[in-house]
VEXPADREN-752372 format. One record per residue (C-alpha): residue in one letter; residue number from 0; x, y negated, z. Coordinates in nm, 3 decimals. Example, Ala and Ser with C-alpha at 12.3 -4.5 7.8 and 13.67 -1.06 7.14 Angstrom:
2
A|0|1.230|0.450|0.780
S|1|1.367|0.106|0.714
% end
This chain:
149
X|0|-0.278|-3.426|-0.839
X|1|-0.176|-3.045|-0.907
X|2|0.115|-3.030|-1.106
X|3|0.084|-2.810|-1.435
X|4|0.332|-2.504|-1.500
X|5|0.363|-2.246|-1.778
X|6|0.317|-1.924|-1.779
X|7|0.413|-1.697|-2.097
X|8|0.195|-1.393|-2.115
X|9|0.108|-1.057|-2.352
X|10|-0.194|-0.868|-2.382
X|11|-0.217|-0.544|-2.608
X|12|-0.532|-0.458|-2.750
X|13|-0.535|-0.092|-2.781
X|14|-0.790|0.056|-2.993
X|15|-0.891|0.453|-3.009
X|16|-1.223|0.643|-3.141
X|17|-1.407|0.311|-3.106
X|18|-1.326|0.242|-2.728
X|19|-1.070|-0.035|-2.618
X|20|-0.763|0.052|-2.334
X|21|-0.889|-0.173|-2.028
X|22|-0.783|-0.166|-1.675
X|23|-0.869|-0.262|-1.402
X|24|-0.685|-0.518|-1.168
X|25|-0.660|-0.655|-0.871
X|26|-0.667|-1.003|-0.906
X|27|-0.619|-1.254|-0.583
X|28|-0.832|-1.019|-0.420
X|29|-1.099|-0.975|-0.673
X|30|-1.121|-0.660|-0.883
X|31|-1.180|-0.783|-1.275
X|32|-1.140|-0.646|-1.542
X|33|-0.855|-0.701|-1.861
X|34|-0.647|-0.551|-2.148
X|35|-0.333|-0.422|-2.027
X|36|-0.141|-0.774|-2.016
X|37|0.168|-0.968|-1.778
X|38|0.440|-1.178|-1.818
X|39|0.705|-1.207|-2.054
X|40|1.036|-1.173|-1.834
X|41|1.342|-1.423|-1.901
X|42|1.514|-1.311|-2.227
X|43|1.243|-1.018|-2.336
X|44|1.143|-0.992|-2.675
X|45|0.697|-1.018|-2.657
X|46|0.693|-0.713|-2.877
X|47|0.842|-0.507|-2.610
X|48|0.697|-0.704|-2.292
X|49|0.373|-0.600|-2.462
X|50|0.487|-0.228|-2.475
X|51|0.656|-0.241|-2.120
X|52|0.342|-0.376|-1.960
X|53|0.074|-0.148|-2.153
X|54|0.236|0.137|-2.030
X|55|0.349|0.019|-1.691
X|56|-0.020|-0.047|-1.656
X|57|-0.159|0.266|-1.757
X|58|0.095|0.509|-1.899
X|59|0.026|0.527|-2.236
X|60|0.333|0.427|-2.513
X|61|0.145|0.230|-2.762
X|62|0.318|0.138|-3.132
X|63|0.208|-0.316|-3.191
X|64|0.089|-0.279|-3.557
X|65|-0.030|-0.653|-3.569
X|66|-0.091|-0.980|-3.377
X|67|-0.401|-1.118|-3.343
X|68|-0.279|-1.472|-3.214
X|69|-0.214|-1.702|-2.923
X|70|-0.494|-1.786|-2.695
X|71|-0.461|-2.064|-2.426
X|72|-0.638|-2.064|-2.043
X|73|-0.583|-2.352|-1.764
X|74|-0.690|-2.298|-1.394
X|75|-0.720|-2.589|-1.280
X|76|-0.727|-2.468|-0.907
X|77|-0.353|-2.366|-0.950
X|78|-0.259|-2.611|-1.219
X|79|-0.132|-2.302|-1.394
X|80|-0.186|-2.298|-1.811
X|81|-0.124|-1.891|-1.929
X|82|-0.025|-1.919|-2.323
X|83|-0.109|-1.552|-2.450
X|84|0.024|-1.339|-2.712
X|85|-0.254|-1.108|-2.858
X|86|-0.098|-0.765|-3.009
X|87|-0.277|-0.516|-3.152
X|88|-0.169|-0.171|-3.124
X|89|-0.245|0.217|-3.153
X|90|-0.200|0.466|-2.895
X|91|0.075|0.731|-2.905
X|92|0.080|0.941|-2.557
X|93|-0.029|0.921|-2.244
X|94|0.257|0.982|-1.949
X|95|0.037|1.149|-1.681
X|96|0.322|1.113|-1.463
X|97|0.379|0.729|-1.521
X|98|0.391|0.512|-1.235
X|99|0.133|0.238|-1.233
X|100|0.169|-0.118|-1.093
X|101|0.033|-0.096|-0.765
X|102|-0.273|-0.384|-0.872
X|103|-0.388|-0.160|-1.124
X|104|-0.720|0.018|-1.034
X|105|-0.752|0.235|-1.304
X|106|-0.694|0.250|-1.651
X|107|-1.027|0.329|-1.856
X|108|-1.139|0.350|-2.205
X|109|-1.454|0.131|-2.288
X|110|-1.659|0.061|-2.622
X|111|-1.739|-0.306|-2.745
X|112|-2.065|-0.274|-2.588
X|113|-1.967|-0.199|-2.226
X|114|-1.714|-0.491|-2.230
X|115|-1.963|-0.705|-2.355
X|116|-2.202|-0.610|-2.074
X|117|-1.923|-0.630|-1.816
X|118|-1.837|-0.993|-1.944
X|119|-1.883|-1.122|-1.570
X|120|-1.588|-0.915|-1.465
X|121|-1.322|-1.007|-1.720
X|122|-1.032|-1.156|-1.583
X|123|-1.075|-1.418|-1.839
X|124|-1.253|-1.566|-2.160
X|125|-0.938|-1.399|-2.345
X|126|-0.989|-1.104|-2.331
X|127|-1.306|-1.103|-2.489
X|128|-1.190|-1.303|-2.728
X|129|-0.889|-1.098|-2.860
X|130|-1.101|-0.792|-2.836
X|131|-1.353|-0.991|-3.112
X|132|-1.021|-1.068|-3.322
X|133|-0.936|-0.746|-3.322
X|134|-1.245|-0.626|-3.416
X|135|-1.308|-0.884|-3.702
X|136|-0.993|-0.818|-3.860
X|137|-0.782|-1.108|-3.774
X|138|-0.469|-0.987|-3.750
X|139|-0.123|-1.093|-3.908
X|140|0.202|-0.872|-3.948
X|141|0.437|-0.853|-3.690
X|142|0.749|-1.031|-3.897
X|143|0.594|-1.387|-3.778
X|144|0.792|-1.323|-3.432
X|145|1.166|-1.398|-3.529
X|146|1.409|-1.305|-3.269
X|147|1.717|-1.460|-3.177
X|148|1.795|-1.278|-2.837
% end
């Protein structure tokens, strides 16, 4: 029996002239495709893990301006269940000399319809899913998070 473990993720869904902020990844060996997303570290705030990892993933400072929920994904091959905050947010600047995490391929800018045709190359069913959130509206103010850091 695999044991099950939690794993406390953000994803930011970054929206500009009708194209969506994607990268991507590297993932155990596989490239795939995903919104620029990672794990919440021990004591961070998800607002800024969600800013920290959009721009550690492709340079760009974003502003959150919503959340478009929690979305839930188990593997069962690693016993691992990812809980994942959906934020929505708009771009500010790009840093052309950023750094990027070294299992980023590329950060790209993509419309509705070429994620939906690339559906076999997201990382996961979530991103589609918060993308379609997004896109429909569904998003609630920021005060819901409460912190208490």
């Amino acid at each position: 029996m695999i044991r099950s473990r939690v794993r406390l993720t953000v994803a930011t869904v970054v929206e500009r002239n009708k194209s969506y902020l994607m990268v991507e990844e590297i993932d155990a060996g596989n490239t795939v495709i995903n919104q620029p997303a990672g794990h919440v570290e021990a004591g961070e705030d998800m607002l800024q893990a969600a800013i920290r990892e959009t721009y550690e993933e492709t340079g760009w400072h974003v502003k959150p301006d919503g959340f478009l929920g929690f979305s839930q994904h188990f593997i069962m091959e690693t016993g691992v269940t990812y809980y994942r905050a959906n934020f929505s947010a708009k771009p500010i600047q790009q840093d052309l000399k950023a750094k990027i995490d070294s299992d980023i391929v590329r950060a790209m800018w993509l419309s509705f319809e070429e994620i939906e045709a690339r559906q076999q190359f997201l990382r996961n069913p979530m991103v589609l899913m918060a993308i379609k959130r997004q896109r429909q509206n569904t998003i609630f103010p920021l005060e819901l998070f409460m912190n208490h850091l």
